[in-house]
C-alpha positions as a Markdown table, in Angstrom:
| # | Residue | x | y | z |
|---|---|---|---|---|
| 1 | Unk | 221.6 | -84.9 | 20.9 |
| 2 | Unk | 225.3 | -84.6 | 20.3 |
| 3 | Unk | 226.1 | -82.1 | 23.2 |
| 4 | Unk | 224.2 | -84.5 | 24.9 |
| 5 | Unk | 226.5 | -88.0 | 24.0 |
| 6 | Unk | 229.2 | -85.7 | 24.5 |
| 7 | Unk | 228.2 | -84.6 | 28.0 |
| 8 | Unk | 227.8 | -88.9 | 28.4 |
| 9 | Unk | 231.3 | -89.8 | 27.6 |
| 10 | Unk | 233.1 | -86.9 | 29.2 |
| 11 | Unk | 231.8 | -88.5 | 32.2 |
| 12 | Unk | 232.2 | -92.1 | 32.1 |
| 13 | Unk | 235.6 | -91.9 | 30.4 |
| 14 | Unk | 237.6 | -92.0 | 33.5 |
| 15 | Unk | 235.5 | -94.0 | 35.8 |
| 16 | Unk | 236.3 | -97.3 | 37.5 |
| 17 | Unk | 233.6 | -99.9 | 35.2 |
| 18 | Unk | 231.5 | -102.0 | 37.6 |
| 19 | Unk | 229.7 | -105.2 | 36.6 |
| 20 | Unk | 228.3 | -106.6 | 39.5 |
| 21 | Unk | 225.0 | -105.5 | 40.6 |
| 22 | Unk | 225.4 | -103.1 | 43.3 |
| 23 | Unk | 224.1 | -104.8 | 47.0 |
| 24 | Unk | 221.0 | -104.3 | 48.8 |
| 25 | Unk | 221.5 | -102.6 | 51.9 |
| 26 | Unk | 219.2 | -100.9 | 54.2 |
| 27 | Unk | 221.3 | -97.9 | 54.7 |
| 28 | Unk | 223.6 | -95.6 | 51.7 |
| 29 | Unk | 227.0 | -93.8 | 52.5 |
| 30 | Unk | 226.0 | -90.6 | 50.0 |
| 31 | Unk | 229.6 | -89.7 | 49.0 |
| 32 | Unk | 233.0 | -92.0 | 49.4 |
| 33 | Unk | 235.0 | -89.2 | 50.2 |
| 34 | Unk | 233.6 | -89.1 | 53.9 |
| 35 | Unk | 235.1 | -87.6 | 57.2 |
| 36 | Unk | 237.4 | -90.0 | 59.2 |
| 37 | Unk | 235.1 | -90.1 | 62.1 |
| 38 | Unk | 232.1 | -91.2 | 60.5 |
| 39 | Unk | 234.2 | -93.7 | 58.8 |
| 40 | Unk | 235.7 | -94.7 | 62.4 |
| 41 | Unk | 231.8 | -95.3 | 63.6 |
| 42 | Unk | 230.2 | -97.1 | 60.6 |
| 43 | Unk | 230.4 | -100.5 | 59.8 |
| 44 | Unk | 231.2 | -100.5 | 56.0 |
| 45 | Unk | 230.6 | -104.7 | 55.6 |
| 46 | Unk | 226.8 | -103.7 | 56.0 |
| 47 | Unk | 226.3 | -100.3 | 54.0 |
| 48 | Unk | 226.1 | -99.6 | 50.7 |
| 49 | Unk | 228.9 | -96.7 | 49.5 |
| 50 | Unk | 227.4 | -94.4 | 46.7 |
| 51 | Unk | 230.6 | -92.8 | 44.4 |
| 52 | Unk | 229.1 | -89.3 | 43.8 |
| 53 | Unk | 232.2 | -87.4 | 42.4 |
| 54 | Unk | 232.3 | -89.7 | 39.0 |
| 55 | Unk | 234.7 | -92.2 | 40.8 |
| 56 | Unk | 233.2 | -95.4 | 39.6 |
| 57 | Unk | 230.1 | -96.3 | 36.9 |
| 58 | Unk | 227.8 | -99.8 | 37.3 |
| 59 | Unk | 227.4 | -100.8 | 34.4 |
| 60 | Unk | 223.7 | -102.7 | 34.8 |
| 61 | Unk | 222.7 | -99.5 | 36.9 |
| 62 | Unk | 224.3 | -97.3 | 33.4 |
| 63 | Unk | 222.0 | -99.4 | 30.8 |
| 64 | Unk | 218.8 | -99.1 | 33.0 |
| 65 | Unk | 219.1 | -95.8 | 33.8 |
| 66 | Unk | 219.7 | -95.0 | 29.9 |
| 67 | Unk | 216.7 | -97.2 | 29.1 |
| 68 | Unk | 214.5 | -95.1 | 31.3 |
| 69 | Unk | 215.6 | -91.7 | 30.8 |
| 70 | Unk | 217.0 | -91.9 | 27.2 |
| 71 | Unk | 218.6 | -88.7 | 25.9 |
| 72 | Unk | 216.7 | -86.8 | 29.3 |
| 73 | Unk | 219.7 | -88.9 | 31.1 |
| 74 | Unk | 221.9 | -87.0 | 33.3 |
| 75 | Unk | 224.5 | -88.5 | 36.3 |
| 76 | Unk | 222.1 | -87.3 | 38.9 |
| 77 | Unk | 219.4 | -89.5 | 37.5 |
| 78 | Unk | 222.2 | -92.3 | 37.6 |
| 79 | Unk | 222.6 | -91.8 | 41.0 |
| 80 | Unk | 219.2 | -92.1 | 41.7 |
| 81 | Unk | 218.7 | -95.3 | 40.2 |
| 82 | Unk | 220.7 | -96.7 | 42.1 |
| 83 | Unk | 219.3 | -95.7 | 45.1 |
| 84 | Unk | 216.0 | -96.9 | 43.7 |
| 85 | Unk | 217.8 | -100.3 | 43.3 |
| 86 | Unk | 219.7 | -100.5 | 46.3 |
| 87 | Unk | 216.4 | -99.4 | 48.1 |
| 88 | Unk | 217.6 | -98.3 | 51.9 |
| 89 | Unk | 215.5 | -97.2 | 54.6 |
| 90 | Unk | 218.7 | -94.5 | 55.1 |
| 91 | Unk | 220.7 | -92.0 | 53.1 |
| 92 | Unk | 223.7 | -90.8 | 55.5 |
| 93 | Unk | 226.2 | -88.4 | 54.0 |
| 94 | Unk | 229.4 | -86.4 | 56.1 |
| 95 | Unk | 228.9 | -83.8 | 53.2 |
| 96 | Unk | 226.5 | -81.4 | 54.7 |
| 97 | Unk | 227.1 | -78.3 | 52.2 |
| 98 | Unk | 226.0 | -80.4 | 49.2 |
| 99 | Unk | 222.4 | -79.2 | 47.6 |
| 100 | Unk | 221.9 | -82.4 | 45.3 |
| 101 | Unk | 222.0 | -84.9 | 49.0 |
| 102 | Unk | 219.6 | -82.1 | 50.4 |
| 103 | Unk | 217.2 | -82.9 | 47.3 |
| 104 | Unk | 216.7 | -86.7 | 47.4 |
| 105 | Unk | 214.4 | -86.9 | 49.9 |
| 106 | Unk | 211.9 | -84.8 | 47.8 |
| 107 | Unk | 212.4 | -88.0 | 45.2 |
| 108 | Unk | 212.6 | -90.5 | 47.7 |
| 109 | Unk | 209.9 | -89.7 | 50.6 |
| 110 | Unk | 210.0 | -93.0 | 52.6 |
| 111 | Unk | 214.0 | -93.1 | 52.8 |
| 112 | Unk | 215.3 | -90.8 | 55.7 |
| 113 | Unk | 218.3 | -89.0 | 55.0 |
| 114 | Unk | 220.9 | -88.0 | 57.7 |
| 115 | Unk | 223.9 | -85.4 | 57.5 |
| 116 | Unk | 226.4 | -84.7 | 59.7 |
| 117 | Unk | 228.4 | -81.2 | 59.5 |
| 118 | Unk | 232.0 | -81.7 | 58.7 |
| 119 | Unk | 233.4 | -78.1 | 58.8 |
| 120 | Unk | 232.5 | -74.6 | 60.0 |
| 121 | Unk | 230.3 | -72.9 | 57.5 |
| 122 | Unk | 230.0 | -69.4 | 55.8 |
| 123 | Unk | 228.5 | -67.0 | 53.4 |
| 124 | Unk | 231.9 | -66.2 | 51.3 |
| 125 | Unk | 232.4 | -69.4 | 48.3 |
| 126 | Unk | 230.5 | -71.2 | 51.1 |
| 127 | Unk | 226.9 | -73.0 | 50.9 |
| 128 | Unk | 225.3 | -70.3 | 51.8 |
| 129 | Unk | 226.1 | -67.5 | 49.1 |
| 130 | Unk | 224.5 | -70.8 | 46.8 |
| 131 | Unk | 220.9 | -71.0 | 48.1 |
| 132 | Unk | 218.7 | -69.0 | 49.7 |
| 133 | Unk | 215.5 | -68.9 | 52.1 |
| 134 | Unk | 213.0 | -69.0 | 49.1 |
| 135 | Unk | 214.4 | -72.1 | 48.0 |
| 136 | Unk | 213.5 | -73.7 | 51.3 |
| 137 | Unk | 210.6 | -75.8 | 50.2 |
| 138 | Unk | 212.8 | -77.5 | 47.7 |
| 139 | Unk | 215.0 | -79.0 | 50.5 |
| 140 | Unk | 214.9 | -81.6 | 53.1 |
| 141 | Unk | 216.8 | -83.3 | 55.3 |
| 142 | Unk | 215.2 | -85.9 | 58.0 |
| 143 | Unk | 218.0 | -85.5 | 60.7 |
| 144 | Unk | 220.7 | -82.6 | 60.4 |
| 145 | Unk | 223.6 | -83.1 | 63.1 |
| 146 | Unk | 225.2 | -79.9 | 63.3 |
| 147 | Unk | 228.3 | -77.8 | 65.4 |
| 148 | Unk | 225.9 | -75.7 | 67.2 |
| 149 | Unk | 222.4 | -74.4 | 68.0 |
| 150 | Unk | 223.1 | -71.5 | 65.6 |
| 151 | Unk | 223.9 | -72.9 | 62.6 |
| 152 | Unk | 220.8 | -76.0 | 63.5 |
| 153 | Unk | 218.9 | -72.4 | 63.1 |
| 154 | Unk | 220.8 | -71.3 | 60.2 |
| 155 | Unk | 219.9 | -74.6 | 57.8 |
| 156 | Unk | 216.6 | -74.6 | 59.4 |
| 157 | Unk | 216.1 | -71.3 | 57.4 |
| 158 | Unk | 217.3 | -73.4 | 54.0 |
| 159 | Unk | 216.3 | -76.9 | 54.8 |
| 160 | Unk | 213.2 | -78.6 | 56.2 |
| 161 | Unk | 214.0 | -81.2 | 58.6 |
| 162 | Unk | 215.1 | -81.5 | 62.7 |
| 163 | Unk | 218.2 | -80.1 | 63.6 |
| 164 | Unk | 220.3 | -82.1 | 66.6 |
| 165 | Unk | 223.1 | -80.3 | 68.1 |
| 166 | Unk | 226.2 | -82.8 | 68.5 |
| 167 | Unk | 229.0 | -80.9 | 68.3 |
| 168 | Unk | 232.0 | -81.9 | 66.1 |
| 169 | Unk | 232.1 | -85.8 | 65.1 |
| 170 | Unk | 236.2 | -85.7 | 65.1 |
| 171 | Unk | 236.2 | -83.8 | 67.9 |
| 172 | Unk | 234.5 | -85.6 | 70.2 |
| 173 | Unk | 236.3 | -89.0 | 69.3 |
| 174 | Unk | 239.2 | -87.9 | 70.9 |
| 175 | Unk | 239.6 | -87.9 | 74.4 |
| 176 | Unk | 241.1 | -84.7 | 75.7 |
| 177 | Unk | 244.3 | -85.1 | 77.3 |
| 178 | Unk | 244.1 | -83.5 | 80.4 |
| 179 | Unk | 247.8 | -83.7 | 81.0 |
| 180 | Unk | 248.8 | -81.3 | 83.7 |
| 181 | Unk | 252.8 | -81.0 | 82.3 |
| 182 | Unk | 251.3 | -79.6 | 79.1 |
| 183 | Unk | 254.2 | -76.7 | 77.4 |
| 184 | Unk | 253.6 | -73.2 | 78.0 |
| 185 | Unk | 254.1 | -72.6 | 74.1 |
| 186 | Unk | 251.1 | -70.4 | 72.1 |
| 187 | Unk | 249.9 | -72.6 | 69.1 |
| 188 | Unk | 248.7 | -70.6 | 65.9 |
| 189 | Unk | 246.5 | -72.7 | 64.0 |
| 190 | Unk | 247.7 | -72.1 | 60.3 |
| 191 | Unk | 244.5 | -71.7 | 57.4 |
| 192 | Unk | 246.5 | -71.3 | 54.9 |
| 193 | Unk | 246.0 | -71.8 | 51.3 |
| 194 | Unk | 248.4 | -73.6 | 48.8 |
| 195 | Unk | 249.1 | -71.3 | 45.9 |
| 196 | Unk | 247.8 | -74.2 | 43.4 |
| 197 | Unk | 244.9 | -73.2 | 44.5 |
| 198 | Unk | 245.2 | -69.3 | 43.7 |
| 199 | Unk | 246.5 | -69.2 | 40.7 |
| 200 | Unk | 245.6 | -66.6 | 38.9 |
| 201 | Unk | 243.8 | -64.7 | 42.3 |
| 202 | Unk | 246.5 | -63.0 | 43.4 |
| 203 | Unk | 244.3 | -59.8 | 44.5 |
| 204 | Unk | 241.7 | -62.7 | 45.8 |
| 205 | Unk | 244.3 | -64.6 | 48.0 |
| 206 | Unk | 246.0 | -60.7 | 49.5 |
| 207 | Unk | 242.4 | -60.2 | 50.6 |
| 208 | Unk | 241.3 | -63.5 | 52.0 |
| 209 | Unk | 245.2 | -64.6 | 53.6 |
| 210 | Unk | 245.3 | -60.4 | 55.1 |
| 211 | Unk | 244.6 | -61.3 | 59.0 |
| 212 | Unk | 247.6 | -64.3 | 58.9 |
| 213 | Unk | 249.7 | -60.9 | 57.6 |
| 214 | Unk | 248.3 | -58.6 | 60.4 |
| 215 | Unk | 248.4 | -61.5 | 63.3 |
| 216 | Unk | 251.3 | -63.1 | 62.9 |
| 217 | Unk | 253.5 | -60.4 | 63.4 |
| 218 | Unk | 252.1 | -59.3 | 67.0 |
| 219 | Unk | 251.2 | -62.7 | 68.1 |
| 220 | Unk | 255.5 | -63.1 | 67.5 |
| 221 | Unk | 256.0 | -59.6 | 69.3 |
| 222 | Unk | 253.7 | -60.8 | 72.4 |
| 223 | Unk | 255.4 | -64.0 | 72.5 |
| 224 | Unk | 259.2 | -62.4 | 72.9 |
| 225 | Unk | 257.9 | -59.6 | 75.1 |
| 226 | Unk | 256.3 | -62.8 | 77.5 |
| 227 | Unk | 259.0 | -65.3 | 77.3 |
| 228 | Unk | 256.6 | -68.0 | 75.3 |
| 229 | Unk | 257.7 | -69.7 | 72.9 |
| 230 | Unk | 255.2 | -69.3 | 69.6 |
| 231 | Unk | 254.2 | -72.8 | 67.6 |
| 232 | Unk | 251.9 | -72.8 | 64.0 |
| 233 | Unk | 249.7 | -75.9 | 63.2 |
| 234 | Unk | 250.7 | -76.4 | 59.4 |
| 235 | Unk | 247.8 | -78.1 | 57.2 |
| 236 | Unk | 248.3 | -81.7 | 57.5 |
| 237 | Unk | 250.8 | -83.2 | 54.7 |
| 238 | Unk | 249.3 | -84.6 | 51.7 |
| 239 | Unk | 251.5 | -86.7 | 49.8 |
| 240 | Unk | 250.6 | -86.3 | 46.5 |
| 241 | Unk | 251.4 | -82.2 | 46.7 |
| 242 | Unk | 254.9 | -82.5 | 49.0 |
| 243 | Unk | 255.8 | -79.0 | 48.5 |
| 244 | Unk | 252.3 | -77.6 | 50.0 |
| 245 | Unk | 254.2 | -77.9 | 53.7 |
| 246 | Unk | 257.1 | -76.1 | 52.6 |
| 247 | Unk | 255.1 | -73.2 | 50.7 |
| 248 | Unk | 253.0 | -72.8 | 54.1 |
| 249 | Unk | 256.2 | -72.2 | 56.6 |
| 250 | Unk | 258.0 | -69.4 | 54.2 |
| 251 | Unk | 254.4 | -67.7 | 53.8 |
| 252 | Unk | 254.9 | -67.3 | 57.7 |
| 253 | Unk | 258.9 | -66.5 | 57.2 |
| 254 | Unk | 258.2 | -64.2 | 54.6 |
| 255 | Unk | 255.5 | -61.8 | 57.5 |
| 256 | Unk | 257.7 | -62.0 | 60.4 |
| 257 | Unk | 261.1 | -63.6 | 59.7 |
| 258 | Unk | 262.1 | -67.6 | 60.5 |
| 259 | Unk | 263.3 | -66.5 | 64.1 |
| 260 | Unk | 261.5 | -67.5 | 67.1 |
| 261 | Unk | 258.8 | -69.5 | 66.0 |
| 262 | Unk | 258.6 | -73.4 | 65.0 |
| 263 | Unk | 256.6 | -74.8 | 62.6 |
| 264 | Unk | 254.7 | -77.9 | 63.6 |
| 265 | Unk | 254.1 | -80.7 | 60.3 |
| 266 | Unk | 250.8 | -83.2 | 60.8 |
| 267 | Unk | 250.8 | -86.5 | 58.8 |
| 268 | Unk | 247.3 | -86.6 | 58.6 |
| 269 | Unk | 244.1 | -84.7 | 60.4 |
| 270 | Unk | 242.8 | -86.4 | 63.7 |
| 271 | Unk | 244.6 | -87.4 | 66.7 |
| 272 | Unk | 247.3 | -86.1 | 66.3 |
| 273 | Unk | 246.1 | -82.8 | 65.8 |
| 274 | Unk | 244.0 | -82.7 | 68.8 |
| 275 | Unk | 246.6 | -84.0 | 70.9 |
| 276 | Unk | 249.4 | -81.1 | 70.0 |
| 277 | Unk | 246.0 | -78.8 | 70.6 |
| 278 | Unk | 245.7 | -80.4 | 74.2 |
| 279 | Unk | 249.7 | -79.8 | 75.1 |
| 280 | Unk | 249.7 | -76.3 | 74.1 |
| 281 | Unk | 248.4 | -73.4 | 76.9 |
| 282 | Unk | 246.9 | -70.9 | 74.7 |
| 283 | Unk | 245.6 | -71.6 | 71.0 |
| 284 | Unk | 244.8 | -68.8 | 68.3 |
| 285 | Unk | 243.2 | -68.7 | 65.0 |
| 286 | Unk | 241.0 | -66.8 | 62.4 |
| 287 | Unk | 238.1 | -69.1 | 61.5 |
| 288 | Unk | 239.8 | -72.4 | 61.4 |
| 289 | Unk | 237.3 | -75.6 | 62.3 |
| 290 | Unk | 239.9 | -76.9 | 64.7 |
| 291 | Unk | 240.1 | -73.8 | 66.9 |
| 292 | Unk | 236.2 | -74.2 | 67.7 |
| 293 | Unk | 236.9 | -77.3 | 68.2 |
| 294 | Unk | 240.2 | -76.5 | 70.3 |
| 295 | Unk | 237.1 | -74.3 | 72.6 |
| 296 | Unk | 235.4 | -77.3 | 73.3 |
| 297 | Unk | 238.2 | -78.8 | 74.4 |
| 298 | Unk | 238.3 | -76.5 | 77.3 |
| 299 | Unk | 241.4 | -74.3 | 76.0 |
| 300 | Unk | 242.3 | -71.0 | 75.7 |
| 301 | Unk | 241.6 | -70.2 | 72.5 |
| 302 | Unk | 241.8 | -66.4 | 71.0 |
| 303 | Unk | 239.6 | -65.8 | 68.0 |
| 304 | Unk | 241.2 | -63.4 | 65.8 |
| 305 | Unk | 238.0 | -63.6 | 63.1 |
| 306 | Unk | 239.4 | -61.0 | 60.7 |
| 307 | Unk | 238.7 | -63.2 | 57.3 |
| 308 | Unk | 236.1 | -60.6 | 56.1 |
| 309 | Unk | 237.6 | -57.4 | 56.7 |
| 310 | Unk | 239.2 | -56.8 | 52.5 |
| 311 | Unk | 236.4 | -58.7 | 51.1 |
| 312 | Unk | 233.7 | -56.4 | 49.5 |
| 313 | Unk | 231.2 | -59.8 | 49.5 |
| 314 | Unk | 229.1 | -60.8 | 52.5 |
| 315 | Unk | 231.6 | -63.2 | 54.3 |
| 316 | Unk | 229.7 | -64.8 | 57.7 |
| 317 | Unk | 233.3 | -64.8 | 58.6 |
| 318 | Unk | 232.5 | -63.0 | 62.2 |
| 319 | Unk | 233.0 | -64.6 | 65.6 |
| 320 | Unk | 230.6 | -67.7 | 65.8 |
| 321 | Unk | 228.7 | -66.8 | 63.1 |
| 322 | Unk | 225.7 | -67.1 | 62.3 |
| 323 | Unk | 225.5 | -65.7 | 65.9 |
| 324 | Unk | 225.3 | -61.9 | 66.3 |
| 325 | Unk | 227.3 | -61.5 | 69.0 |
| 326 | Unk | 229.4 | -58.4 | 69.6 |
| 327 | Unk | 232.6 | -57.2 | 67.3 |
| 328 | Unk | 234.7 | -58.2 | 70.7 |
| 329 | Unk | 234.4 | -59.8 | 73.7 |
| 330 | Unk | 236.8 | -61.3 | 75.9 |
| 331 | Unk | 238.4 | -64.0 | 74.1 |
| 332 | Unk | 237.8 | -62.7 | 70.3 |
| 333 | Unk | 237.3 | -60.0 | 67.7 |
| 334 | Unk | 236.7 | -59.3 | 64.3 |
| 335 | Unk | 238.1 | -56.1 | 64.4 |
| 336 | Unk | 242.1 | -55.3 | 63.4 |
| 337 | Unk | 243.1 | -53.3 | 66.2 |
| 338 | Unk | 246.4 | -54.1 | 67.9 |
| 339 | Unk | 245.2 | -53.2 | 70.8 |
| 340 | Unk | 242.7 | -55.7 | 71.0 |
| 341 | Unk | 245.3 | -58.6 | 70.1 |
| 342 | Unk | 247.2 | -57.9 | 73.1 |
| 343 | Unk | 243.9 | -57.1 | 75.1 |
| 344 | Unk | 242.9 | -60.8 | 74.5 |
| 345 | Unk | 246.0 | -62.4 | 74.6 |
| 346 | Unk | 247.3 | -60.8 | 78.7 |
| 347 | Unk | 243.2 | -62.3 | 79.4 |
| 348 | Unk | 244.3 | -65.4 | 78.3 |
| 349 | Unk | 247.7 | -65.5 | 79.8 |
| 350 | Unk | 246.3 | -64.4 | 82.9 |
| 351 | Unk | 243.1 | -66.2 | 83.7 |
| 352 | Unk | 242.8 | -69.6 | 85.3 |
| 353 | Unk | 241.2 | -72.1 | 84.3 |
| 354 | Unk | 238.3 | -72.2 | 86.4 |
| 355 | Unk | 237.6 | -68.3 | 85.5 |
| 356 | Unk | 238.5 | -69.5 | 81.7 |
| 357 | Unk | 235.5 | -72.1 | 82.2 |
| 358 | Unk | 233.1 | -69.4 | 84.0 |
| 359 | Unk | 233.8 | -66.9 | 81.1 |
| 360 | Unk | 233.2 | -69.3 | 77.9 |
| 361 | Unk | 230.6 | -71.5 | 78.9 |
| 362 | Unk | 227.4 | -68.8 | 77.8 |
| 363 | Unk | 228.9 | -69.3 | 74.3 |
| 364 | Unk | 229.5 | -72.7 | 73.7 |
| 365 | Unk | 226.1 | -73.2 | 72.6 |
| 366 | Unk | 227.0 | -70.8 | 70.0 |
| 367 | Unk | 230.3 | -72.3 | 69.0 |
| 368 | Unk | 230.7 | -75.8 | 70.0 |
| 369 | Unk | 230.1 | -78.1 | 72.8 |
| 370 | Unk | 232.3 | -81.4 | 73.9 |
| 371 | Unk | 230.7 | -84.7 | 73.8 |
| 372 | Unk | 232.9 | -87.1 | 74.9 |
| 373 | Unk | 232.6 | -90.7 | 72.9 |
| 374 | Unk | 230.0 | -89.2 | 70.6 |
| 375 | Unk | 226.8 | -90.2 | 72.5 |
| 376 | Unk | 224.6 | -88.4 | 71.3 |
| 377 | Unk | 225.9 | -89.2 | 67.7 |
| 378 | Unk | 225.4 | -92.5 | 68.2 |
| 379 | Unk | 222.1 | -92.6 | 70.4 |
| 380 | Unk | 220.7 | -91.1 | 67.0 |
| 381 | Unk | 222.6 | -93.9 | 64.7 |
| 382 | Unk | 220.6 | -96.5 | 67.1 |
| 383 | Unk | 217.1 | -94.9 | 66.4 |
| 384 | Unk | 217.9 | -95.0 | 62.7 |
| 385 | Unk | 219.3 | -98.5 | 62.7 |
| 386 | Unk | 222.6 | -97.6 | 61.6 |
| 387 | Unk | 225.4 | -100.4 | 61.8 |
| 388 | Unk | 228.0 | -99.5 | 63.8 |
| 389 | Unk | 231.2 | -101.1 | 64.7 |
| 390 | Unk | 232.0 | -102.2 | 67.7 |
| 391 | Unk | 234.0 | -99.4 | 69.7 |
């Protein structure tokens, strides 16, 4: 009883106290902390925005929910009630990694739920090393709106429910600037990690941040030896942690020196991003979201997929996983051989673009396809009834 008050106040101590009874609305936003583009498509006036992360408590929601449940009360069960109060006929969430969204359609069965994949998924502190296939029956998820046909198959294996292919929601909101004076710069894409965030993983963080160490150094040597001039793509800047950017450019100093390179600051992830992708003529990276995404734009993008290589733990960092496609092929490899580095990167410089086309379309349905203006996104929002704003 007391571990349970204790448990109680712990988590309404810093919440935001609401009075008002939460608004019926015919379709839930599971989870405030959404992607930009889904925020960019849905019309907030007419959907109700469930706090999940302990942001906010209602307090009529609070009493009832302790009425019913007594000392069996837990936040999850909060959260239900008020779904069962705002009663929707949809649950739509950007958070696709998230077990408890997969679960409430085994409470709720005549509310569809919807997710939409935010981010490039894998094994390693990932989703996937949380559940497995025997769990499957547990889970399910009306609509899933994934990257790509192999990862539809992937939470297929986990989740009950249809998968719809779709690409990446940011991505495709952007049109691709198909500016013909584009620089003749190589842009690393940086996935580097603050050390806030490793504190006390030192051996953790050599491991996981090894192929930045091992790439940067003869992307920098190819660059010179070519005459291009070599760009990274910091992490966008996040104001409340100023030093973050700062960290990130002598982590890249520190492997190969502050010469002949420029590091390239974002304000904030989205267009901008995309549009520094689009004026660069050949992009690199490890596993980073945006380079998949940088593929469907039609670029030259090198995949240097190297994350799992000193981690002793199943990873799913590979080339396109959860595709089994070869260690190398022409445009990746998840093997740290210099040789292959320069391999990929003369086929990149090299190739035109139609032959670039020719060569990367048989993977795209393993990786990520472009749709322009989000079509298929939002042909599936108009089945479902969704409320859109007006583009």
């Amino acid at each position: 009883m007391l571990k349970n008050l204790k448990y109680f106040f712990q988590i309404i101590k810093n919440m935001k106290i609401i009075f008002k009874k939460p608004k019926k609305c015919k379709v839930i936003l599971y989870d405030r902390n959404t992607g930009y583009g889904l925020r960019h498509y849905l019309n907030y006036d007419e959907i109700f925005i469930l706090d999940t992360r302990k942001e906010s408590i209602n307090i009529l929601i609070l009493i009832r929910s302790l009425i019913k449940h007594g000392f069996r009360w837990s936040y999850k069960k909060y959260l239900y009630n008020i779904i069962e109060f705002v009663n929707p006929s949809v649950i739509i969430s950007n958070i696709d990694n998230n077990k408890n969204f997969w679960e409430i359609k085994k409470n709720f069965k005549n509310i569809k739920t919807v997710f939409i994949q935010n981010g490039f998924r894998s094994i390693y502190h990932d989703i996937f090393s949380k559940t497995n296939q025997t769990e499957r029956y547990k889970y399910h998820v009306d609509k899933m709106l994934v990257f790509n046909d192999e990862i539809g198959k992937k939470y297929s294996s986990h989740i009950e429910g249809e998968t719809i292919s779709i690409g990446s929601l940011n991505n495709n909101r952007i049109s691709i600037n198909k500016n013909q004076n584009q620089n003749q710069e190589i842009l690393f894409i940086s996935e580097w990690g603050p050390k806030r965030k490793w504190v006390g993983k030192t051996e953790e963080a050599r491991k996981k941040f090894y192929p930045e160490k091992f790439i940067f150094p003869l992307l920098l040597d190819f660059a010179k030896k070519n005459n291009i001039f070599l760009n990274v793509l910091g992490r966008p800047y996040k104001k409340e942690f100023p030093d973050d950017n700062i960290e990130e450019k002598d982590f890249f100093s520190e492997i190969a020196g502050s010469k002949n390179w420029n590091y390239i600051s974002t304000s904030k992830p989205g267009e901008e991003s995309y549009n520094i992708i689009d004026n660069h003529k050949i992009i690199v990276c490890v596993s980073s979201t945006l380079g998949y995404e940088a593929l469907a734009r039609g670029k030259k993008t090198a995949f240097f997929s190297l994350r799992n290589l000193k981690i002793t733990e199943e990873t799913g960092y590979n080339f396109a996983w959860p595709s089994k496609l070869p260690d190398s092929g022409p445009f990746w490899t998840n093997i740290d051989n210099p040789l292959d580095v320069t391999r990929i990167m003369e086929f990149l410089l090299s190739i035109n673009i139609k032959e670039w086309q020719e060569t990367v379309e048989p993977y795209l349905p393993k990786c990520m396809k472009y749709d322009e203006s989000n079509k298929r996104f939002l042909s599936e929002m108009n089945k479902l009834n969704i409320p859109i704003k007006a583009q």
